[in-house]
C-alpha positions as a Markdown table, in Angstrom:
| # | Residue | x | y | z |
|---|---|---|---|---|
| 1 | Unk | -15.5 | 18.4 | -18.4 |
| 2 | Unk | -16.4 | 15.1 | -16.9 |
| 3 | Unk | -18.4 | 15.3 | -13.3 |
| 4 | Unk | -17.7 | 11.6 | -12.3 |
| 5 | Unk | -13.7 | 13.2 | -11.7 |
| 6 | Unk | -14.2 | 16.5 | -9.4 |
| 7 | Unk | -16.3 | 16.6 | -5.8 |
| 8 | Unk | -17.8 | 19.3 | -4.0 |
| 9 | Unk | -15.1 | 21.8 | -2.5 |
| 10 | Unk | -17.7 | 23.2 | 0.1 |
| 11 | Unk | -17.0 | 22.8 | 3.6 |
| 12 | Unk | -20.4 | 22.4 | 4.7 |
| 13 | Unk | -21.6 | 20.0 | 2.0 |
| 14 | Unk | -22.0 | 16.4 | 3.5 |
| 15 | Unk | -20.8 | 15.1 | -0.5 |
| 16 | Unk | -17.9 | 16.9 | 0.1 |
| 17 | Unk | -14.8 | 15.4 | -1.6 |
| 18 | Unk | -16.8 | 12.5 | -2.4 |
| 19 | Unk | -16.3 | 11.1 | -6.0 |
| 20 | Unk | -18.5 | 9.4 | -8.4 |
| 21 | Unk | -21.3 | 9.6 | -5.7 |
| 22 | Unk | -23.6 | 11.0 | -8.9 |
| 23 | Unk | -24.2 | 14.4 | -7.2 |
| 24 | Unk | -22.1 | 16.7 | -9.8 |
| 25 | Unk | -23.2 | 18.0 | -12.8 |
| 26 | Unk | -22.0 | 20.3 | -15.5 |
| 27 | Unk | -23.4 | 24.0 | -14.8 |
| 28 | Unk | -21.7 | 25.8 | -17.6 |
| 29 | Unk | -19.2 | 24.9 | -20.2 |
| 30 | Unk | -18.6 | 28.5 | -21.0 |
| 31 | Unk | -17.1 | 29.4 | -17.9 |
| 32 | Unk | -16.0 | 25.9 | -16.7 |
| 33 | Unk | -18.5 | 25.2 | -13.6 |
| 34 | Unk | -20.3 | 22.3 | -11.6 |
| 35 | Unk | -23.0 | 22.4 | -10.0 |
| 36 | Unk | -23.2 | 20.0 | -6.4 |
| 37 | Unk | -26.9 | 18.7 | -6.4 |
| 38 | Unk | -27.2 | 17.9 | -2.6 |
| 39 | Unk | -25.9 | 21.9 | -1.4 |
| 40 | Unk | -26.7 | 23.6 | -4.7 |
| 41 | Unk | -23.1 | 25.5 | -5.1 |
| 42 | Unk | -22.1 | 25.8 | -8.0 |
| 43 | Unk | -17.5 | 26.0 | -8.5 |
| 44 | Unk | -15.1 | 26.5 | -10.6 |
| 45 | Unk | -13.4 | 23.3 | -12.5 |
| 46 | Unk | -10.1 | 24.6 | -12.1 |
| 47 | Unk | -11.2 | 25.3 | -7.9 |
| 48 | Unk | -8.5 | 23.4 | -5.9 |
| 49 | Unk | -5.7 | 23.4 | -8.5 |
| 50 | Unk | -2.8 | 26.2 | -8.9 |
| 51 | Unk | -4.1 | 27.4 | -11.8 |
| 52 | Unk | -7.3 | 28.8 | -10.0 |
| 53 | Unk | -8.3 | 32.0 | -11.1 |
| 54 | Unk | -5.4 | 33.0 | -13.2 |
| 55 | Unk | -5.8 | 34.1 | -16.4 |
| 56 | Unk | -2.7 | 33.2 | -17.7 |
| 57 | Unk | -2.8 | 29.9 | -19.9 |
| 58 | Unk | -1.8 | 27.0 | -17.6 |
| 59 | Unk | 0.6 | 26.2 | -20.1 |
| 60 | Unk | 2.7 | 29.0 | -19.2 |
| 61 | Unk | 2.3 | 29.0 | -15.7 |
| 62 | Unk | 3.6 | 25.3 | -16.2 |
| 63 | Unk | 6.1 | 26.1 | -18.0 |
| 64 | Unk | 7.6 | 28.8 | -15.1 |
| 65 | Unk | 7.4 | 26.6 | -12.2 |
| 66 | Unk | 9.1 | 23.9 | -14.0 |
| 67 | Unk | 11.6 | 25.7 | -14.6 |
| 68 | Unk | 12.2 | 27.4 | -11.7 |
| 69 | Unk | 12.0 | 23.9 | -9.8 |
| 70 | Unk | 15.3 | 22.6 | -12.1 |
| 71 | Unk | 16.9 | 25.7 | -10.9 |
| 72 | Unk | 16.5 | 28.7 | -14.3 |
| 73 | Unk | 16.9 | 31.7 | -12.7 |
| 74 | Unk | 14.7 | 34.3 | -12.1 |
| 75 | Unk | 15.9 | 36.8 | -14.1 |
| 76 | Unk | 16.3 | 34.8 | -17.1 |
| 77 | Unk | 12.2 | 33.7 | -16.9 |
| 78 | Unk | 11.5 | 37.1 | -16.7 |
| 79 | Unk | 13.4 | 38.0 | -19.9 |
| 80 | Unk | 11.9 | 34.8 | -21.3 |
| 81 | Unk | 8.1 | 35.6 | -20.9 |
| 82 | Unk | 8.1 | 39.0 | -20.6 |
| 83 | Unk | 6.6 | 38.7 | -16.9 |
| 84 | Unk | 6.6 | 40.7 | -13.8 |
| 85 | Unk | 9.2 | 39.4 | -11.0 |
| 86 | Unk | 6.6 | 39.7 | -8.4 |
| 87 | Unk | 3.9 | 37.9 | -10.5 |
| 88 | Unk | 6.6 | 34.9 | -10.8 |
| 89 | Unk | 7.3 | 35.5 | -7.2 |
| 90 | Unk | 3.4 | 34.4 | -6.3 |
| 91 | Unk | 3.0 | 31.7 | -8.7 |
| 92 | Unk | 5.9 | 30.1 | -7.1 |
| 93 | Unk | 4.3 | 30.8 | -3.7 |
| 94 | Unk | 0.8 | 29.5 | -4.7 |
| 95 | Unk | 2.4 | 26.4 | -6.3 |
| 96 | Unk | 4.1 | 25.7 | -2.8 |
| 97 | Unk | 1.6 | 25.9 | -1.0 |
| 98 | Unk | -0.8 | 23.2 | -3.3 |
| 99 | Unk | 2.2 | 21.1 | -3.6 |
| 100 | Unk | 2.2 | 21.1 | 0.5 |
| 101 | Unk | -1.2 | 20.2 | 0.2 |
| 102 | Unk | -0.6 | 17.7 | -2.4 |
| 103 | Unk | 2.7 | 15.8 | 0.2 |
| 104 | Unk | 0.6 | 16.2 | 3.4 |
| 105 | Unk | -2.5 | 14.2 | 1.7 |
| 106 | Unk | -0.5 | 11.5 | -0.2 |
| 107 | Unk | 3.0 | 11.1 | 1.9 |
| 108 | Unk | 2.7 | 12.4 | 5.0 |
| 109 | Unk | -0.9 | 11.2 | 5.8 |
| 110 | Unk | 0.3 | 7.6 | 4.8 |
| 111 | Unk | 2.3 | 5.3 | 7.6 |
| 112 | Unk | 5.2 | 3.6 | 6.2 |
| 113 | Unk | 7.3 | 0.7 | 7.5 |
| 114 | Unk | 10.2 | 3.1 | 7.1 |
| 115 | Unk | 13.0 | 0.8 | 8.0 |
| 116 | Unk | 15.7 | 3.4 | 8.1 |
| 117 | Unk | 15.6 | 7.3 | 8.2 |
| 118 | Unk | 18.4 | 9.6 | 7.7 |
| 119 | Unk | 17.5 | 13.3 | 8.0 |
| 120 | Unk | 20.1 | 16.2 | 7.4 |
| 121 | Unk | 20.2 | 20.1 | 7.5 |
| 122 | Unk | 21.5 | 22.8 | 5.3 |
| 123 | Unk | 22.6 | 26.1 | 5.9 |
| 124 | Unk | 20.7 | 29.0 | 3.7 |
| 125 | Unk | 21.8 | 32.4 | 3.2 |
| 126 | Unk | 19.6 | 35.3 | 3.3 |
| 127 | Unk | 20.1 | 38.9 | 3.0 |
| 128 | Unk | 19.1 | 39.8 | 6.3 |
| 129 | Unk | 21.0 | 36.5 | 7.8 |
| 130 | Unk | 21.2 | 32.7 | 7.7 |
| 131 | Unk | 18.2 | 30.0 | 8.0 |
| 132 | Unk | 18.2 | 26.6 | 8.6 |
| 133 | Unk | 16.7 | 23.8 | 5.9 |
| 134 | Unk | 15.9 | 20.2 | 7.5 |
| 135 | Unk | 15.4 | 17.3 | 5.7 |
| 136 | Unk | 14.7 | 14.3 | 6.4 |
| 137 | Unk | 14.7 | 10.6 | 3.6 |
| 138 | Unk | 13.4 | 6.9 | 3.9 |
| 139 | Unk | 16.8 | 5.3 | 2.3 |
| 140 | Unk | 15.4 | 2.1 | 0.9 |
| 141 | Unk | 12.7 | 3.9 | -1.2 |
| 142 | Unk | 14.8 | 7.5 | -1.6 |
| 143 | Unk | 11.1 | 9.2 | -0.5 |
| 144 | Unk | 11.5 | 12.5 | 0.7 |
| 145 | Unk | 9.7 | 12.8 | 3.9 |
| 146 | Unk | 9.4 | 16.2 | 4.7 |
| 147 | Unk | 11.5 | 19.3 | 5.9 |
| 148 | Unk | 11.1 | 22.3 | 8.5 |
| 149 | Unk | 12.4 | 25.6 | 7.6 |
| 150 | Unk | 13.8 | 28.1 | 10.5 |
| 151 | Unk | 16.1 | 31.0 | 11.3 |
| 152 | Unk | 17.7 | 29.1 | 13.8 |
| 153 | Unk | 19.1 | 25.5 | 14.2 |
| 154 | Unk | 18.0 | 25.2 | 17.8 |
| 155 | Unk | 15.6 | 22.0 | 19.3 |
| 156 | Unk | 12.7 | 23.3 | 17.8 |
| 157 | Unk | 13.5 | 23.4 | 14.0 |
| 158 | Unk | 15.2 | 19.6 | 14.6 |
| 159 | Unk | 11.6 | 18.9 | 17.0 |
| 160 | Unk | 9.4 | 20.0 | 13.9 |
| 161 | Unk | 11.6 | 17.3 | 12.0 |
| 162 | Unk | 10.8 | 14.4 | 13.9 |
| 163 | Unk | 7.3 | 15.0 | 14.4 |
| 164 | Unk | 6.7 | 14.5 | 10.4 |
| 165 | Unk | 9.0 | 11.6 | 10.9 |
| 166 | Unk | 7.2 | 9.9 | 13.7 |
| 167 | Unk | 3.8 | 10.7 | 11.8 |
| 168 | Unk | 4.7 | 8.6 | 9.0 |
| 169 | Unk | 6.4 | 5.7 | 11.0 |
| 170 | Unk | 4.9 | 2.1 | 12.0 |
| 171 | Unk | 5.9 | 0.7 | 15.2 |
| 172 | Unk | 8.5 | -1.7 | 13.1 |
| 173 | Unk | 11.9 | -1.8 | 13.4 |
| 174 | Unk | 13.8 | 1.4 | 12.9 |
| 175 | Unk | 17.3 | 2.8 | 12.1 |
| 176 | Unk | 17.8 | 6.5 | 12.3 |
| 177 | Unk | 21.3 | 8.0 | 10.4 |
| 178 | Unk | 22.1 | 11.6 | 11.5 |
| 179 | Unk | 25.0 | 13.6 | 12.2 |
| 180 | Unk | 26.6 | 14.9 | 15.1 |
| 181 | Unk | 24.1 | 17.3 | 16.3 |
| 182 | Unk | 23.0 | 15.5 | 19.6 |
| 183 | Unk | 19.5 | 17.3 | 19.7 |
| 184 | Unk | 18.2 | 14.6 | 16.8 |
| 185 | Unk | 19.2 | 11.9 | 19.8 |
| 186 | Unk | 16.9 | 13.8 | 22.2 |
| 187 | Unk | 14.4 | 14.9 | 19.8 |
| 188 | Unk | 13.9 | 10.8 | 18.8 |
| 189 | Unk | 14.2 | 9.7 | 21.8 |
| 190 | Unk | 11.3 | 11.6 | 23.2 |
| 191 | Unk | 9.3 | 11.3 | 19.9 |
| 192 | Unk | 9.2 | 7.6 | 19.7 |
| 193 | Unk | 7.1 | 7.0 | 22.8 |
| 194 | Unk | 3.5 | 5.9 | 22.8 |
| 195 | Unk | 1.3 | 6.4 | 26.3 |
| 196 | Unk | 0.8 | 3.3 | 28.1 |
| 197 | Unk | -2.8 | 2.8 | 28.9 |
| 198 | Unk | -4.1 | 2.9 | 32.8 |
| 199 | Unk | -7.2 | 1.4 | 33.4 |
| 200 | Unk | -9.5 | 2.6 | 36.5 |
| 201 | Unk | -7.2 | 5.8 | 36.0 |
| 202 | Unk | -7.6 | 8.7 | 34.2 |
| 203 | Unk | -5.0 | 11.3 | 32.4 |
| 204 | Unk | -2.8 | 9.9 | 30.0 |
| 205 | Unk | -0.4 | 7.1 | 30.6 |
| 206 | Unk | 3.3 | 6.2 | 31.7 |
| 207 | Unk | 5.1 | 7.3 | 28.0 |
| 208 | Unk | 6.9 | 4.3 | 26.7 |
| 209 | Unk | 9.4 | 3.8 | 24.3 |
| 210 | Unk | 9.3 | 2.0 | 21.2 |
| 211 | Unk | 11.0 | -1.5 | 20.8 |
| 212 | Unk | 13.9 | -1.6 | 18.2 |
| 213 | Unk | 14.3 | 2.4 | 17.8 |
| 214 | Unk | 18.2 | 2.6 | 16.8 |
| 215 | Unk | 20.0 | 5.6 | 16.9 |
| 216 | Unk | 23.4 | 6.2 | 15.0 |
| 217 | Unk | 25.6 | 9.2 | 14.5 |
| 218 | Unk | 27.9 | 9.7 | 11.8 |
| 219 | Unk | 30.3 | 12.8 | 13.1 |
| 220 | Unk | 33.2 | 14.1 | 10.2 |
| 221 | Unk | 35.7 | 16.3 | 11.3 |
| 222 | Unk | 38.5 | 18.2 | 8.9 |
| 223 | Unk | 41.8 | 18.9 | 10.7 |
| 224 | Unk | 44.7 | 20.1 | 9.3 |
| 225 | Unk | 42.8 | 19.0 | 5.4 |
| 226 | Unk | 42.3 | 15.6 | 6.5 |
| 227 | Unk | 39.2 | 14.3 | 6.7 |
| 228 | Unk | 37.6 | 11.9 | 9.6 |
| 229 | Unk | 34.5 | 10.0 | 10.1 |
| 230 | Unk | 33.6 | 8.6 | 14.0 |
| 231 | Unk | 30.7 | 6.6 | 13.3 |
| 232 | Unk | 28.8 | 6.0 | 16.9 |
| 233 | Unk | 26.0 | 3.7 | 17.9 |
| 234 | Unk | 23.7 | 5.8 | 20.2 |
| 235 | Unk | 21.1 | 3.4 | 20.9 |
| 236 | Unk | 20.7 | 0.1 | 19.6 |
| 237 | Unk | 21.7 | -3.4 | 18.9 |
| 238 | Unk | 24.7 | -3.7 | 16.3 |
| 239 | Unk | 23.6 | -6.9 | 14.5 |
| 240 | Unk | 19.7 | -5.2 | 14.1 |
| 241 | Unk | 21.5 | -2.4 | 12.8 |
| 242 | Unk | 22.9 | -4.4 | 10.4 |
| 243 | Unk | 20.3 | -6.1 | 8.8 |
| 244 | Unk | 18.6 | -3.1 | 8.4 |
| 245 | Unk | 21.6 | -2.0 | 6.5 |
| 246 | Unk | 21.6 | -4.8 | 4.4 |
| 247 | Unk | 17.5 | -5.0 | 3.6 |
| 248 | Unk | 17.6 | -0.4 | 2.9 |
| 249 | Unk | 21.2 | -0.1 | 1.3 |
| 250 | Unk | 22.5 | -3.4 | -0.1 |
| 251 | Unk | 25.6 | -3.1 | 1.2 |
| 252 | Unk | 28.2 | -0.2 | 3.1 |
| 253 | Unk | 28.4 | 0.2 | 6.8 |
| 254 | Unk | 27.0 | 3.5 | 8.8 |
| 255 | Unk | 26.3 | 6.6 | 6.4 |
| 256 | Unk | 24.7 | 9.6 | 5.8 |
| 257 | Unk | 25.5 | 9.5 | 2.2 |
| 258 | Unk | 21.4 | 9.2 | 0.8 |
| 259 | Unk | 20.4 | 12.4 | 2.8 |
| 260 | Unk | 23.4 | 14.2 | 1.6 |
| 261 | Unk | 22.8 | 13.4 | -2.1 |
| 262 | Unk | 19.2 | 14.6 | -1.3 |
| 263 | Unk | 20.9 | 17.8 | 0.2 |
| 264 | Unk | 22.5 | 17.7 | -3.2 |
| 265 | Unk | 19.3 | 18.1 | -5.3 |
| 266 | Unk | 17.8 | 20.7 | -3.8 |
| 267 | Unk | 21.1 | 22.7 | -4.3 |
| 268 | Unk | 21.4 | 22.1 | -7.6 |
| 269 | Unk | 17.2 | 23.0 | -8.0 |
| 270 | Unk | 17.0 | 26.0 | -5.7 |
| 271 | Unk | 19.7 | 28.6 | -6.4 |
| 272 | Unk | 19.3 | 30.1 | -2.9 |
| 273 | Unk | 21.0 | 26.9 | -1.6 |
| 274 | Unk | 23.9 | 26.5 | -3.3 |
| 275 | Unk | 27.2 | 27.6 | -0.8 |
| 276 | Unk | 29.0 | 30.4 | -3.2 |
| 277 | Unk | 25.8 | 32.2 | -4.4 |
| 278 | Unk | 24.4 | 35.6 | -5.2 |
| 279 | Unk | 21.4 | 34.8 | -5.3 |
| 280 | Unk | 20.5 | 35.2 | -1.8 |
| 281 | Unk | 16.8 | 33.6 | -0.3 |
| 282 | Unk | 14.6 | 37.2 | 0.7 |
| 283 | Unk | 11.9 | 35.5 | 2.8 |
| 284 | Unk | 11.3 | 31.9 | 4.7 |
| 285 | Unk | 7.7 | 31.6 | 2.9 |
| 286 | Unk | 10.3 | 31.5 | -0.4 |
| 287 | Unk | 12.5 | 28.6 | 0.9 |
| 288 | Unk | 9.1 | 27.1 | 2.3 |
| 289 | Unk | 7.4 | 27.0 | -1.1 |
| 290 | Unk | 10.3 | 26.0 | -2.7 |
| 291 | Unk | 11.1 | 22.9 | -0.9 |
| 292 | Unk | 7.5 | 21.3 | -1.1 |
| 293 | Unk | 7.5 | 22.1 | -4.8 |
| 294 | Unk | 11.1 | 20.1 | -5.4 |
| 295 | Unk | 10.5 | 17.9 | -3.1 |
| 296 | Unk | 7.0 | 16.9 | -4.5 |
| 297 | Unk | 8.5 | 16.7 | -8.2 |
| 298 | Unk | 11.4 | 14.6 | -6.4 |
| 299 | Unk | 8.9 | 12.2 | -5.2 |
| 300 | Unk | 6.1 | 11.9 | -7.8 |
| 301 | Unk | 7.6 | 13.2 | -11.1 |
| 302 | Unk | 11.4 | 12.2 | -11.6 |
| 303 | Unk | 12.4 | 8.5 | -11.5 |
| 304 | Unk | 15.5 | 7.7 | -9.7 |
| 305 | Unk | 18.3 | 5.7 | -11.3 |
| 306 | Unk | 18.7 | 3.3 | -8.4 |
| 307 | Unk | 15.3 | 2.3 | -7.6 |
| 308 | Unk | 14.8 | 0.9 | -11.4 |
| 309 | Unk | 13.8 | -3.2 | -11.4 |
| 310 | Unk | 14.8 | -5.8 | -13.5 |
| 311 | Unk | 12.3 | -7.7 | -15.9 |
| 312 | Unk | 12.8 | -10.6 | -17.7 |
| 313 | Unk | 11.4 | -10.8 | -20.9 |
| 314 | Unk | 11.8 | -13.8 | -23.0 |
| 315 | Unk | 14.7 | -15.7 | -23.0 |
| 316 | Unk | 18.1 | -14.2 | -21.9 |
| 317 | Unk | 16.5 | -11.1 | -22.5 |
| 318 | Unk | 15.1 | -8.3 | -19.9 |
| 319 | Unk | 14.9 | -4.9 | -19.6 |
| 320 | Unk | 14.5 | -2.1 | -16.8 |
| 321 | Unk | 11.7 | -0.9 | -15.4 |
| 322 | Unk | 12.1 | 3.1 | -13.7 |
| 323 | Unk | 10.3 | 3.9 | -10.2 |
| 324 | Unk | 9.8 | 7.0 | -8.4 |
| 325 | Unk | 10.3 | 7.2 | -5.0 |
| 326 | Unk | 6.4 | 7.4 | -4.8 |
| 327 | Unk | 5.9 | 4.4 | -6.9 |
| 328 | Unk | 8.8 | 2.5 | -5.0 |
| 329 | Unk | 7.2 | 3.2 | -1.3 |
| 330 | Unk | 3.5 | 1.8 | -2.5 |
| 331 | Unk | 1.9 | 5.5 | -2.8 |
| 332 | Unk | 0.8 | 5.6 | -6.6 |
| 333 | Unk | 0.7 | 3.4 | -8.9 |
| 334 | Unk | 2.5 | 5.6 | -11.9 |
| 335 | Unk | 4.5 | 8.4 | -12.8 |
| 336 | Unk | 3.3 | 11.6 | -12.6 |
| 337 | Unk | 3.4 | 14.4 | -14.8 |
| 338 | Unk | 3.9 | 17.7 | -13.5 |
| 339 | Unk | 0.9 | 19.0 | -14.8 |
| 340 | Unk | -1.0 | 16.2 | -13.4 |
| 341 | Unk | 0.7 | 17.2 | -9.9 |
| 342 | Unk | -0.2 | 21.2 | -10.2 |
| 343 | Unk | -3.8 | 20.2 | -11.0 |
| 344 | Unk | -4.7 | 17.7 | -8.5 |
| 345 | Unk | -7.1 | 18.3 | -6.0 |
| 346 | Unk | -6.7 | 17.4 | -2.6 |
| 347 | Unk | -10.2 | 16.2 | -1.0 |
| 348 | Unk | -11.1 | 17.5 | 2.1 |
| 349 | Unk | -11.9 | 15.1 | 5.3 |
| 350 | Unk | -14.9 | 13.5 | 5.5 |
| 351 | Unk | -18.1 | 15.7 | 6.5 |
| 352 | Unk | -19.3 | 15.4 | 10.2 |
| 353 | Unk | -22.5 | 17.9 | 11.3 |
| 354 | Unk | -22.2 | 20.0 | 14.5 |
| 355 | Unk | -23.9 | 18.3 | 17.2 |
| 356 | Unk | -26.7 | 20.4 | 18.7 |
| 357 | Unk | -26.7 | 21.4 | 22.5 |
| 358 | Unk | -27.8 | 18.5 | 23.9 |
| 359 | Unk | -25.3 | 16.6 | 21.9 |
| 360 | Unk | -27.7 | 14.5 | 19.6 |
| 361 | Unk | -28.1 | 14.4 | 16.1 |
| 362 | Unk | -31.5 | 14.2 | 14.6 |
| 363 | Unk | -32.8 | 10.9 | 12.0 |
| 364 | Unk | -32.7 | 13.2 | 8.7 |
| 365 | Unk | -28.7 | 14.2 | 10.0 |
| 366 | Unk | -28.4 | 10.5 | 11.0 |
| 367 | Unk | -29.6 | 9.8 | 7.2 |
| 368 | Unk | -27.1 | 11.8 | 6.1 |
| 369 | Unk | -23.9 | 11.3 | 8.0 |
| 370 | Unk | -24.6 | 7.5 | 6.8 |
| 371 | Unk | -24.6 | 8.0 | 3.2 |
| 372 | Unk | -22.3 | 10.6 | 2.8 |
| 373 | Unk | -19.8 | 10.8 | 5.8 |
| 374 | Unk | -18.6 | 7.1 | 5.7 |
């Protein structure tokens, strides 16, 4: 147990989530508790991780969830461990949701120059119908950059989308791939817009769109088992659009071909994906869980072939070093294991006091929003 590595988890501490400010200390090493000198809570060291308060040994809780994000079936776990479906069932729902938790603080939260974004959808089967998965990927770094999960594939799952898409984004130039599905080219198109201030005025602004937003559409039809491919520029100028090409792919023209070898992952990881199946997805909280819980192994915990660099060593001599998609887009600085990712604890945002009712603070909350709130 080392204090200087956990904070306080309590919302209405001001040291919450901050570390190696000294205020921890060990309460009991029996039962694996700290003990928060400024609020005087004591918590649990496993408090914030998936593992908290299971009494199964995190090894095999590991051990499951691993599995069951390189695609083992279900059945064959249970026959493997002797457990209870519905007790897999909620370990794979609880390590969704921290793994949600764990994209939202260290992706999502983080703007990106993204360059060029190709997002994607795929068709799920259910037993009481169909839902929609979509995906969206930054192509020169392979990141997965979030997905929406809905039963239909109307403006609002595609809206949901864009909105973790235009979180992420810097106002740099951008190139975004889809397919022929014209809401992404309204959905964009309304997203990328920033208020123009009005001064003497009050309200918000005149919306206006960003500078260098290109939009391309990459449409395949199959007639008569022939395959064709109309690739359209929406929005855009063609030579920006292709030197973003050039700096994000290397080489080829127009594509959707990253988003659909993404598409391709999480097939081959979550059963309920796969087109000829019997395995059939039961609830949307399952496909939910399941997509952060890929997708945050994709990003952090698996290095990807084509993102490797070459080193020289010596003379004549180098060798290859292997990147995540995390470690290629600047947001950690190694490899992950997937222990490491079940285990982390997200901090919660800095603590601000309630102001009283005339809206003042008074000097010992003043004293305390300046040593522990900045």
């Amino acid at each position: 147990m080392d204090p200087q590595t956990v904070f306080c988890p309590n919302s209405d501490c001001p040291a919450r989530g901050q570390l190696g400010k000294d205020n921890i200390r060990i309460h009991s090493r029996k039962e694996g508790r700290y003990r928060c000198q400024v609020c005087g809570r004591t918590f649990a060291a496993r408090s914030g991780t998936t593992f908290y308060r299971l009494h199964t040994p995190d090894e095999t809780v590991t051990r499951v969830i691993t599995l069951l994000a390189y695609g083992c079936p279900v059945a064959a776990i249970i026959q493997a461990f002797g457990l209870d479906e519905r007790t897999v069932s909620a370990w794979w729902q609880r390590a969704g949701q921290h793994c949600r938790g764990v994209h939202e603080h260290l992706v999502a939260a983080h703007p990106l120059d993204l360059q060029q974004v190709q997002a994607d959808e795929i068709r799920v089967k259910t037993q009481s119908g169909v839902y929609w998965m979509a995906l969206a990927l930054m192509v020169s770094t392979r990141l997965w950059l979030g997905g929406v999960v809905s039963a239909h594939r109307d403006a609002d799952l595609i809206a949901g989308l864009v909105r973790q898409v235009r979180q992420m984004a810097r106002c740099r130039p951008l190139l975004l791939a889809v397919d022929g599905l014209n809401t992404y080219v309204k959905a964009f198109q309304r997203a990328f817009r920033s208020p123009l201030p009005r001064q003497g005025h009050s309200g918000r602004g005149h919306l206006v769109e960003w500078p260098n937003i290109m939009i391309v559409q990459v449409i395949k039809q199959r007639v008569a088992d022939q395959l064709t491919i109309d690739r359209r520029i929406v929005q855009g100028r063609p030579d920006l659009i292709e030197r973003l090409i050039q700096q994000t792919q290397g080489a080829g023209g127009l594509n959707t071909a990253f988003i659909e070898r993404l598409n391709a992952t999480f097939r081959q990881r979550l059963s309920a994906l796969v087109r000829r199946t019997r395995t059939l997805a039961r609830r949307p909280e399952t496909l939910t869980a399941g997509m952060y819980v890929v997708g945050a192994i994709y990003n952090l915990c698996a290095f990807h072939h084509s993102l490797r660099l070459k080193l020289s060593v010596g003379y004549r001599n180098h060798r290859w070093v292997p990147r995540t998609p995390a470690l290629a887009a600047g947001l950690t600085d190694h490899r992950w294991t997937i222990p490491e990712l079940l285990t982390f604890r997200v901090p919660p945002p800095p603590w601000r006091p309630h102001r009283g009712r005339q809206g003042r603070w008074s000097k010992a909350t003043h004293a305390l929003v300046e040593r522990w709130a900045t």
